[in-house]
C-alpha positions as CSV (number, residue, x, y, z in Angstrom):
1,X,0.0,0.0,0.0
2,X,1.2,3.3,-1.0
3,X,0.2,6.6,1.1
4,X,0.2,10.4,-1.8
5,X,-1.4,12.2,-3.5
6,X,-3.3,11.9,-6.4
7,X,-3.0,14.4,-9.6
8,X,-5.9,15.8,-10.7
9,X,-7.7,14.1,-13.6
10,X,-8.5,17.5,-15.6
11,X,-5.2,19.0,-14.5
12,X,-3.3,15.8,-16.0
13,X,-4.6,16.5,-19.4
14,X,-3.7,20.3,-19.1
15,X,-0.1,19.2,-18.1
16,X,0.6,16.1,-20.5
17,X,-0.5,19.0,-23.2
18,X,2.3,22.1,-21.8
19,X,4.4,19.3,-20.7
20,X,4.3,16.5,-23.3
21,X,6.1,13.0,-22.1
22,X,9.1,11.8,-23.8
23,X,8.5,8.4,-23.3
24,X,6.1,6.1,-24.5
25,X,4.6,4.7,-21.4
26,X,2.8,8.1,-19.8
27,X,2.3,7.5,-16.2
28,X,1.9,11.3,-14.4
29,X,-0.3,9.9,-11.9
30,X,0.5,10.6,-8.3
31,X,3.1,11.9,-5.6
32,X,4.1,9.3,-3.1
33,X,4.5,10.0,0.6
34,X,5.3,6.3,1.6
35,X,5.1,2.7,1.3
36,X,3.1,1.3,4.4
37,X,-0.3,1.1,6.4
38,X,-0.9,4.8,8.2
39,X,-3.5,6.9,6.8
40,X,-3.7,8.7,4.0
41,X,-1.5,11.8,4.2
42,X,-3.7,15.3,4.8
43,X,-4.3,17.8,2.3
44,X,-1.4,20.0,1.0
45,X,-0.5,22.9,-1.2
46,X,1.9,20.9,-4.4
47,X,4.0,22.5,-7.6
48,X,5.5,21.1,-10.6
49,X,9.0,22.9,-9.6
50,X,11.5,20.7,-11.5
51,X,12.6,18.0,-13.8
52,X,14.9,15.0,-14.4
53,X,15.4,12.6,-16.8
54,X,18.2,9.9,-17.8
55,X,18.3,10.0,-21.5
56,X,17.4,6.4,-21.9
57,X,14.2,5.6,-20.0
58,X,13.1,7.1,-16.8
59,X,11.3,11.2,-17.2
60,X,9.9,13.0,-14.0
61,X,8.7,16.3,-12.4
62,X,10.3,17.6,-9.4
63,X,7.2,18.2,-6.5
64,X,6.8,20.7,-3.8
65,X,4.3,19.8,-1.1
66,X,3.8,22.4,1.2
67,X,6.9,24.1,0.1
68,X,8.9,21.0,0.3
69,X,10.9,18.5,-2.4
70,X,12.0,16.6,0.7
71,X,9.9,13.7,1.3
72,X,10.3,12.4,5.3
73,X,12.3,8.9,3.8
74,X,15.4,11.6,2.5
75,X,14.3,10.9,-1.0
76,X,12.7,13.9,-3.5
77,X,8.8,14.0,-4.0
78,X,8.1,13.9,-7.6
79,X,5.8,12.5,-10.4
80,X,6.7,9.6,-13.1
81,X,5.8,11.4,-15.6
82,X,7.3,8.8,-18.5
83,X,8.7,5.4,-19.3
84,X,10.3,4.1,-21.9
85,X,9.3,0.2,-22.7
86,X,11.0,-2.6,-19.5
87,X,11.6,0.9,-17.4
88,X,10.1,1.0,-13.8
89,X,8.2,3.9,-11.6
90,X,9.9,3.4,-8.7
91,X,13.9,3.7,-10.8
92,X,12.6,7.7,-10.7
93,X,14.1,7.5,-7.3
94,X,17.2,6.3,-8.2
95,X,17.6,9.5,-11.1
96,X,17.2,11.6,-8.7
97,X,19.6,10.9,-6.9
98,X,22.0,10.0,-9.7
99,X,21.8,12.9,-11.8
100,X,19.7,15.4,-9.4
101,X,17.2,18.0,-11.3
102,X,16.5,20.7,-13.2
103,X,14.7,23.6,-11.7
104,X,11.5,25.0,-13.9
105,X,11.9,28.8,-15.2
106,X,8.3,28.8,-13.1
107,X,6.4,26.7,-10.4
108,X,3.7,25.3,-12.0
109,X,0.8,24.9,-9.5
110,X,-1.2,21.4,-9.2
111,X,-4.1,20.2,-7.6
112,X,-3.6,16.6,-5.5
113,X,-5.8,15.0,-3.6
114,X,-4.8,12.5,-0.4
115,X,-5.1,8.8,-1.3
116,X,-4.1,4.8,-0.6
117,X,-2.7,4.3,-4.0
């Protein structure tokens, strides 16, 4: 079980659209907080404040939640935003702290709700 956030379903489209995938497999789903059984995390203020990618598989966008990219585990919160074909969500972890990100010219606001993903 997996405790986040949960992108907006209208908000999605808007940002695949200003922010199109490189990768085949589109995921830009959710935000994780954690992997185990507490309850779902409260409701926060999130922005689209960065990206990463490795060039052969594994794109995603840097997170604030309430003003934070620091997620409680000492990893980066963030959204899998694409795959390419045999690549895994959870290797965005592993970019980031590989290669780091790129900060956005502008925070880009997003709506999440809390959710048991």
């Amino acid at each position: 079980m997996t405790n986040g956030w949960k992108l907006d379903r209208e908000m999605r489209e808007t940002l695949l659209r200003d922010h199109p995938p490189r990768y085949a497999e589109v995921v830009a789903d959710h935000v994780t907080l954690d992997v185990r059984k507490s309850d779902p995390p409260h409701e926060v203020k999130a922005a689209i404040v960065g990206r990463t990618d490795d060039d052969s598989g594994v794109e995603a966008m840097v997170v604030t939640i309430d003003g934070t990219v620091d997620r409680p585990d000492g990893s980066t919160y963030h959204i899998t935003w694409s795959l390419a074909p045999g690549r895994k969500a959870r290797e965005s972890n592993d970019v980031l702290k590989e290669r780091g990100w790129k900060e956005l010219d502008h925070p880009v606001p997003i709506t999440v709700t809390p959710a048991r993903l």
